[in-house]
NULO-948913 format. One record per residue: residue number from 1; x, y, z of N, C-alpha, C, O, CB in turn. Coordinates in pm, 1 decimal. Glycine has a CB too. Example, Ala and Ser with C-alpha at 12.3 -4.5 7.8 and 13.67 -1.06 7.14 Angstrom:
BEGIN
   resi     n.east    n.north       n.up    ca.east   ca.north      ca.up     c.east    c.north       c.up     o.east    o.north       o.up    cb.east   cb.north      cb.up
      1     1319.0     -569.0      780.0     1230.0     -450.0      780.0     1320.0     -330.0      780.0     1423.6     -331.9      846.5     1130.8     -447.3      904.6
      2     1285.0     -225.0      708.0     1367.0     -106.0      714.0     1290.0        3.0      787.0     1340.9      113.8      803.9     1408.4      -59.8      572.5
***
This chain:
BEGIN
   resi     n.east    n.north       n.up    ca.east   ca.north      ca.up     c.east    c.north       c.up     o.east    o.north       o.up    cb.east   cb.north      cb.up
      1    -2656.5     -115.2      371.3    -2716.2      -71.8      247.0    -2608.4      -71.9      139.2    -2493.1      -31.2      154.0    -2780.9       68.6      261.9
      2    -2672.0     -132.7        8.4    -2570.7     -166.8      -77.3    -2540.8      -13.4     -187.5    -2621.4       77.5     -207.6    -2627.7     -319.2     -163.0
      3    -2451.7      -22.1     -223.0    -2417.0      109.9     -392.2    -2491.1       58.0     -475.7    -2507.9      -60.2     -505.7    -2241.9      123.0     -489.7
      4    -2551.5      183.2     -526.3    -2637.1      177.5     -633.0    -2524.5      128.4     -766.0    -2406.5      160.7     -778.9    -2720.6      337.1     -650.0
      5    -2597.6       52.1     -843.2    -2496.4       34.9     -981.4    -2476.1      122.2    -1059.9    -2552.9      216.2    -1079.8    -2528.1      -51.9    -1071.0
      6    -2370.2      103.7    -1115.5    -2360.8      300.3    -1173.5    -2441.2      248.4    -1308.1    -2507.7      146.7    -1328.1    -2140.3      405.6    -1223.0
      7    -2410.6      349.6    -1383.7    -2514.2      375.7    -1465.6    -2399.2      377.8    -1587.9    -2281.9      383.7    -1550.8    -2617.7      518.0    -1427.2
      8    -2425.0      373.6    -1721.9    -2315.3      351.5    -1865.2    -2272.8      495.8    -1874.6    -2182.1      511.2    -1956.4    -2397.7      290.3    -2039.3
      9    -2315.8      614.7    -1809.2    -2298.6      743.4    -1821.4    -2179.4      742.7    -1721.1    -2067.0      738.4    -1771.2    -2428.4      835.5    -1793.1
     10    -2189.6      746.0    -1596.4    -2091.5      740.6    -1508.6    -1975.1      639.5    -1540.7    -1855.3      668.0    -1540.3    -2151.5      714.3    -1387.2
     11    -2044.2      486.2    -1575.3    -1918.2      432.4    -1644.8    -1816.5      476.2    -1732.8    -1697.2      446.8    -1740.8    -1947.1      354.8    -1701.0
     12    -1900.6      565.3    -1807.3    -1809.4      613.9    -1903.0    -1686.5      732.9    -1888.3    -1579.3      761.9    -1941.6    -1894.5      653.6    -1993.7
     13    -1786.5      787.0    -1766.7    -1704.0      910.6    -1686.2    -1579.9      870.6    -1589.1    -1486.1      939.5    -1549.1    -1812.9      990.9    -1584.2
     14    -1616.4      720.7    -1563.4    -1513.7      695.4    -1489.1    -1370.5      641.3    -1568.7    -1253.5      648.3    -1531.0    -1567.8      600.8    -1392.6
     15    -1409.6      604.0    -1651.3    -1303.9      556.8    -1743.7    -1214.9      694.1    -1826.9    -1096.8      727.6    -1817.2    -1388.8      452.4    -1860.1
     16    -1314.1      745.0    -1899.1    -1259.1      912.9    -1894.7    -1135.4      967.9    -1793.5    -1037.8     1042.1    -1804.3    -1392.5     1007.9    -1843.6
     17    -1187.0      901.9    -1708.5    -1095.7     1016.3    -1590.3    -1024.5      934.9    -1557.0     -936.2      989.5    -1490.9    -1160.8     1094.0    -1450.2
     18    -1001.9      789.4    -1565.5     -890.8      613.4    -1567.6     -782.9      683.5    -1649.3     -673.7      719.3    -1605.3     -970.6      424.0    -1680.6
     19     -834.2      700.9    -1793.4     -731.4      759.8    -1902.1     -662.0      893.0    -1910.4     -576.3      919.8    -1994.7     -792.0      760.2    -2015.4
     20     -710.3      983.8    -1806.0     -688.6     1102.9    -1799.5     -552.4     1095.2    -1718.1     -453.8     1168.6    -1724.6     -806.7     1179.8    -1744.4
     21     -582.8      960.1    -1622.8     -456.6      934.6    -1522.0     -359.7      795.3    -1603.2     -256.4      746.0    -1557.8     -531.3      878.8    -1332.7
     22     -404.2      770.4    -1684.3     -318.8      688.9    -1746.2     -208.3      818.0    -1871.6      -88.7      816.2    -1901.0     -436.1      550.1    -1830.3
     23     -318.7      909.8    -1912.0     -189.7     1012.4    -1967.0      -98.2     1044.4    -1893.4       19.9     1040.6    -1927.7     -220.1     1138.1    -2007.4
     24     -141.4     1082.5    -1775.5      -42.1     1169.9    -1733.4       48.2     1074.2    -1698.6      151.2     1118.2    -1749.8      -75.7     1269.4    -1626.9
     25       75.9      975.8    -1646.9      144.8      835.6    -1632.2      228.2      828.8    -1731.3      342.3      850.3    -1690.2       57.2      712.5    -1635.7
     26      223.1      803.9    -1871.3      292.0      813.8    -1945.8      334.4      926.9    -2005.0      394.2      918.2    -2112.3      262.5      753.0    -1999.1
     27      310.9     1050.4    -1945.9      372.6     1196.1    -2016.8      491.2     1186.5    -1890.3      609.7     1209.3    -1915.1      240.0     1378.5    -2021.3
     28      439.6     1147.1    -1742.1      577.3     1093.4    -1679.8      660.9     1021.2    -1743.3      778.7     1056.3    -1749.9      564.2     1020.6    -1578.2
     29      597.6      858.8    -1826.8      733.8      791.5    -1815.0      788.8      867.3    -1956.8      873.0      792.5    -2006.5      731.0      595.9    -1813.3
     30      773.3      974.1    -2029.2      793.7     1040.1    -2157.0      944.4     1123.9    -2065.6     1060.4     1116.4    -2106.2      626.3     1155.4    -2231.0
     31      915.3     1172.1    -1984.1      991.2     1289.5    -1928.2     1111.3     1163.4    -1854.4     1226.0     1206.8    -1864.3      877.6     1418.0    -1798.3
     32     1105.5     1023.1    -1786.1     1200.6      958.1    -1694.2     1270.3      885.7    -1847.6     1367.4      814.4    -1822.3     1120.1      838.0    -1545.4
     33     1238.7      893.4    -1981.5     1303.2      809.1    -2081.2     1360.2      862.4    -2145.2     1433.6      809.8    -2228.9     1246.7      741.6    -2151.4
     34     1341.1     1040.9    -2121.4     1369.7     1177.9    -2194.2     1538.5     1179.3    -2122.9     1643.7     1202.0    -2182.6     1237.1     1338.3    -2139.5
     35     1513.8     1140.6    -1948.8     1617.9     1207.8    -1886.6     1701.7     1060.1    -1884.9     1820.2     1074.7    -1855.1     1577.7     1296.4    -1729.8
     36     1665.4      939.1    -1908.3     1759.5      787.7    -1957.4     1871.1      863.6    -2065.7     1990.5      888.6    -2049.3     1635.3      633.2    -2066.8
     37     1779.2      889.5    -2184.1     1866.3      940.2    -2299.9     2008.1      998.3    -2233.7     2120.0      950.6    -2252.6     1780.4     1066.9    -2389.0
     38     1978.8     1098.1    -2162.3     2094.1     1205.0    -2093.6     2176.4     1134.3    -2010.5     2273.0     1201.5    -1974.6     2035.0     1326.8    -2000.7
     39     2173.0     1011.9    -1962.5     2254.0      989.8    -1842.2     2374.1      978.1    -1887.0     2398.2      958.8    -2006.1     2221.1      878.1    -1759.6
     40     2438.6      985.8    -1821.2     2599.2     1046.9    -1825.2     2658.7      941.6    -1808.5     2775.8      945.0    -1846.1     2654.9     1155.6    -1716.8
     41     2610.0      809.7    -1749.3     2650.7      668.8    -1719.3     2547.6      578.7    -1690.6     2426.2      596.6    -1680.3     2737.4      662.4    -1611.5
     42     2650.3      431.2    -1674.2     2537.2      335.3    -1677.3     2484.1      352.2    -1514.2     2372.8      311.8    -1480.5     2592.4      163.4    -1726.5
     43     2561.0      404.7    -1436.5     2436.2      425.7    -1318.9     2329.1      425.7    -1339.7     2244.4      338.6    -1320.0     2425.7      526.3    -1253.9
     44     2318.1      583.6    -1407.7     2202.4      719.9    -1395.2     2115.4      612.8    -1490.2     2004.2      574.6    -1453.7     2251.3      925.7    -1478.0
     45     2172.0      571.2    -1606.2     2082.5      525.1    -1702.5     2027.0      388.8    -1624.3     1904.1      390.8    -1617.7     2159.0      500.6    -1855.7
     46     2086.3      272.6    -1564.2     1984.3      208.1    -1513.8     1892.4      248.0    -1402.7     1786.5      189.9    -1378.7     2029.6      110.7    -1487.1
     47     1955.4      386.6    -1312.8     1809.1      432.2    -1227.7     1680.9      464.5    -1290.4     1569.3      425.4    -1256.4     1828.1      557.5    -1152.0
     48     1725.3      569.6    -1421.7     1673.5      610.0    -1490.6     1582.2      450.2    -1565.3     1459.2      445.9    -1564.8     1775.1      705.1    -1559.0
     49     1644.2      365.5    -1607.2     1570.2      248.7    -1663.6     1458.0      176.3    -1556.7     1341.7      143.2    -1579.8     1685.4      138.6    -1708.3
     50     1548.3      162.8    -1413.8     1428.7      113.8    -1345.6     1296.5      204.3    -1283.8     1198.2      144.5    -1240.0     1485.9       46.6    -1239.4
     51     1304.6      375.8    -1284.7     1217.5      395.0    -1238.0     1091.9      401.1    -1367.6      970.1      401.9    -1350.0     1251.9      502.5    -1152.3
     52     1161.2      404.6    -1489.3     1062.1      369.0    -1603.6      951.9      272.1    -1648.7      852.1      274.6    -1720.7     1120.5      353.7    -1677.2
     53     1032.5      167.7    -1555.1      971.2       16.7    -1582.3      846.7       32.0    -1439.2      726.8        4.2    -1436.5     1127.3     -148.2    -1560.0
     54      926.1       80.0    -1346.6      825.6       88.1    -1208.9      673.2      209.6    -1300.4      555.6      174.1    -1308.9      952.8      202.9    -1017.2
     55      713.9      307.2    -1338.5      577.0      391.2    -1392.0      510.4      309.7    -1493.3      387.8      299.8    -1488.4      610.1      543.1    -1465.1
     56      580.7      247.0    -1589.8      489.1      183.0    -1676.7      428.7       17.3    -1627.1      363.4      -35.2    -1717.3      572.0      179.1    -1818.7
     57      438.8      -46.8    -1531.0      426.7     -137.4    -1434.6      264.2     -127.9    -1382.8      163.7     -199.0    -1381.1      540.5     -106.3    -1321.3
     58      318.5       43.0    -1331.5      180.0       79.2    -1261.8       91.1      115.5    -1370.1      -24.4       79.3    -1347.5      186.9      203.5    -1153.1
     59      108.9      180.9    -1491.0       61.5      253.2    -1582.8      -20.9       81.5    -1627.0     -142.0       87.4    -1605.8      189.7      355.2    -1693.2
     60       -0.5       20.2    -1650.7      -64.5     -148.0    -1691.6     -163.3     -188.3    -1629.4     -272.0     -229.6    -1669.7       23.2     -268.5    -1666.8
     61     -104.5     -169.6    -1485.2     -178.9     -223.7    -1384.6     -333.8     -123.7    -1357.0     -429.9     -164.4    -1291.7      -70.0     -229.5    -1250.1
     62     -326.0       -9.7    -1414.2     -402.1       82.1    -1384.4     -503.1       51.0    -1529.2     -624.3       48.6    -1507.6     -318.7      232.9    -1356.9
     63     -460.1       29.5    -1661.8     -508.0      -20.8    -1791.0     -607.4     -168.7    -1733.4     -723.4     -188.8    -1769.2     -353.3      -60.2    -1907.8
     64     -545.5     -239.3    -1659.5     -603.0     -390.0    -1640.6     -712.9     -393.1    -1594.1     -809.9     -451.2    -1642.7     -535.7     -477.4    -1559.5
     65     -708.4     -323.1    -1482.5     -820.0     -269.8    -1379.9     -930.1     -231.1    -1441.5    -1041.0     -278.6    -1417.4     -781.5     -154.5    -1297.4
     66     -898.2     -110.2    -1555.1     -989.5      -50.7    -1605.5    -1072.6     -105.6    -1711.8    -1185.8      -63.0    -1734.8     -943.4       44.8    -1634.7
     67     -981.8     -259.8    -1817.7    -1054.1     -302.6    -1837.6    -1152.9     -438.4    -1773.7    -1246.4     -483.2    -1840.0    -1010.1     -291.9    -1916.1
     68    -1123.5     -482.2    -1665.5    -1251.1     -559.3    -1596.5    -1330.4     -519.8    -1567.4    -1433.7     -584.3    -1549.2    -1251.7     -614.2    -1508.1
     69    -1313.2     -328.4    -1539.6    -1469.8     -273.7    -1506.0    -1507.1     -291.4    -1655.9    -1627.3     -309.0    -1635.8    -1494.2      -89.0    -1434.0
     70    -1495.8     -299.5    -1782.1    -1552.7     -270.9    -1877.8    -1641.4     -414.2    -1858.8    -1756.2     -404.9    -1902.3    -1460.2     -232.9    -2004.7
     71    -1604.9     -546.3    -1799.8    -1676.2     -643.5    -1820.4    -1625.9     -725.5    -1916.3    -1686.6     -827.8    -1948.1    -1788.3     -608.4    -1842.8
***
């Protein structure tokens, strides 16, 4: 038995709650670009650079998704 098709109400709810997790995604990468600023060296600052690129990577990938459900 197949899923019912959602409905433009639930679509909309689902996307709602896509963006709700796309904030918080970027209030992360706000706080990993907050603590780049601070690094004390180019270590810290390129850990700090790559785990930024890895959250906003996913943060895209999570945007892309959300718009093919739009159609």
């Amino acid at each position: 038995m197949g899923l019912a098709p959602m409905t433009d109400a639930t679509q909309v709810e689902a996307a709602r709650r896509a963006f709700a997790k796309v904030t918080g995604a970027l209030e992360d990468a706000t706080l990993v670009a907050a603590e780049g600023q601070a690094s004390p060296n180019l270590s810290a600052a390129s850990q700090s650079c790559d785990h930024l690129i890895a959250l906003l990577e996913t943060t895209l990938a999570q945007l892309q998704r959300l718009r093919r459900r739009f159609g």
